[in-house]
C-alpha positions as CSV (number, residue, x, y, z in Angstrom):
1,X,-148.9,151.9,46.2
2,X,-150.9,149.7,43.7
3,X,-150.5,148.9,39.9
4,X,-153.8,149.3,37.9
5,X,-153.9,147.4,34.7
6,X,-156.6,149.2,32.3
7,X,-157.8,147.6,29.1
8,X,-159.6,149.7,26.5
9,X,-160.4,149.6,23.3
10,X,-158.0,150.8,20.6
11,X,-160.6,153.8,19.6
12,X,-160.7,155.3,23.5
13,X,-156.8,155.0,23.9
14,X,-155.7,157.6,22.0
15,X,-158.3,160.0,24.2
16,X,-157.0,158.7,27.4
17,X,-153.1,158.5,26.6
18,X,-153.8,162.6,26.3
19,X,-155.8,162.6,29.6
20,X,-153.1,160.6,31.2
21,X,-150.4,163.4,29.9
22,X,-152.2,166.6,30.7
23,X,-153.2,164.9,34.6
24,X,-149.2,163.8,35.0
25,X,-150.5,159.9,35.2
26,X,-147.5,157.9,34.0
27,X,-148.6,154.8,32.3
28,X,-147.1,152.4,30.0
29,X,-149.0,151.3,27.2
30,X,-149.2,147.7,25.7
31,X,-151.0,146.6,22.3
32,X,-153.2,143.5,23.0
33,X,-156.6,141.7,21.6
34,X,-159.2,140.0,22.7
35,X,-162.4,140.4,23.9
36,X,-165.7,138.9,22.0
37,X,-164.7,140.0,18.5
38,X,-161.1,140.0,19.1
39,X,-160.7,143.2,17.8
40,X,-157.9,145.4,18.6
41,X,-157.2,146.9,22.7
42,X,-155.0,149.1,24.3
43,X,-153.4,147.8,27.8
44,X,-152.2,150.6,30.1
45,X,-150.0,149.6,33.0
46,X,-149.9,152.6,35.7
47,X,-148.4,152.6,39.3
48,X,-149.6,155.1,41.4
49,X,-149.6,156.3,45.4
50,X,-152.8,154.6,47.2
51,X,-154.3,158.3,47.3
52,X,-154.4,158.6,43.4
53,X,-156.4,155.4,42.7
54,X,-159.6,156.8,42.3
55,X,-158.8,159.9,40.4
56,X,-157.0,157.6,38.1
57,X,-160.1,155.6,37.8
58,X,-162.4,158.2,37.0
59,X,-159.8,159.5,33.8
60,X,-160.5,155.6,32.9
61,X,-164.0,155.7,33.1
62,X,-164.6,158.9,31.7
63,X,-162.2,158.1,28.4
64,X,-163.9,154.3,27.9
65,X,-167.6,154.6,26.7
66,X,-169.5,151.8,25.9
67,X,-171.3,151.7,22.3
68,X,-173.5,149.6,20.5
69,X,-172.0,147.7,17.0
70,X,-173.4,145.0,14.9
71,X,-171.7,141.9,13.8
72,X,-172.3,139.2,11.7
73,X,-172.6,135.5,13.4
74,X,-170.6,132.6,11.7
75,X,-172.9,131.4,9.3
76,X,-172.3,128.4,7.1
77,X,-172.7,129.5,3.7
78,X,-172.6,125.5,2.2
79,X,-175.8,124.8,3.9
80,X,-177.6,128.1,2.5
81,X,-177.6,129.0,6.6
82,X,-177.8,132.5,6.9
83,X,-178.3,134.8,9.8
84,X,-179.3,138.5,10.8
85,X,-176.7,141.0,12.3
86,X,-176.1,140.9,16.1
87,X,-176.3,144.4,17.9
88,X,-173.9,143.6,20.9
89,X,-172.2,146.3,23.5
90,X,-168.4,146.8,23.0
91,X,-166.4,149.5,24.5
92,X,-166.1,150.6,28.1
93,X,-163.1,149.3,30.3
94,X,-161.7,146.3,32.2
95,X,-159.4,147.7,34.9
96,X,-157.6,146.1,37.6
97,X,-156.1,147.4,41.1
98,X,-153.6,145.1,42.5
99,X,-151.5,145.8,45.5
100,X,-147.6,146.9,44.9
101,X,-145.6,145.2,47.6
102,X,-142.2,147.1,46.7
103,X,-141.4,149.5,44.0
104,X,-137.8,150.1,42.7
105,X,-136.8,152.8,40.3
106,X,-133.2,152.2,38.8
């Protein structure tokens, strides 16, 4: 068995909480932040048999696209410092696959 730990963005999670539902995944599903902008994410916790991992993966992959935003630098505004917007990559998925040593279900 093995526990996979997804983070996504808050915009993919929605899409792959339904992908999760209509494939039977169970997952549980944690608000958290961080990342380069500290914007919003979505953690997904999901346990599942060894022979699952990959399909579970794919549904990951497929719901987590990466896109291009633009952001504005810290400038400081007191010295007349100003800069131009920043086009940086934000999106896709961090996902780890950890080995369950025992699993209990009260």
């Amino acid at each position: 068995m093995k526990l996979i730990y997804a983070i996504v963005q808050n915009k993919d999670a929605g899409r792959l909480s339904k992908k999760f539902n209509e494939n039977n995944v169970r997952a549980t599903k944690l608000a958290s932040t961080g990342g380069f902008l500290s914007e919003g994410n979505t953690t997904f916790i999901i346990g599942v048999q060894d022979e699952k991992v990959d399909s579970v993966l794919e549904l990951i992959k497929d719901c987590s696209q990466k896109r291009q935003e633009f952001v504005n630098p810290v400038v400081n505004s007191h010295a007349g410092e100003f800069t131009q917007p920043l086009e940086i990559t934000v999106g896709g998925a961090i996902v780890f696959v950890t080995p369950v040593d025992e699993f209990k279900r009260f």
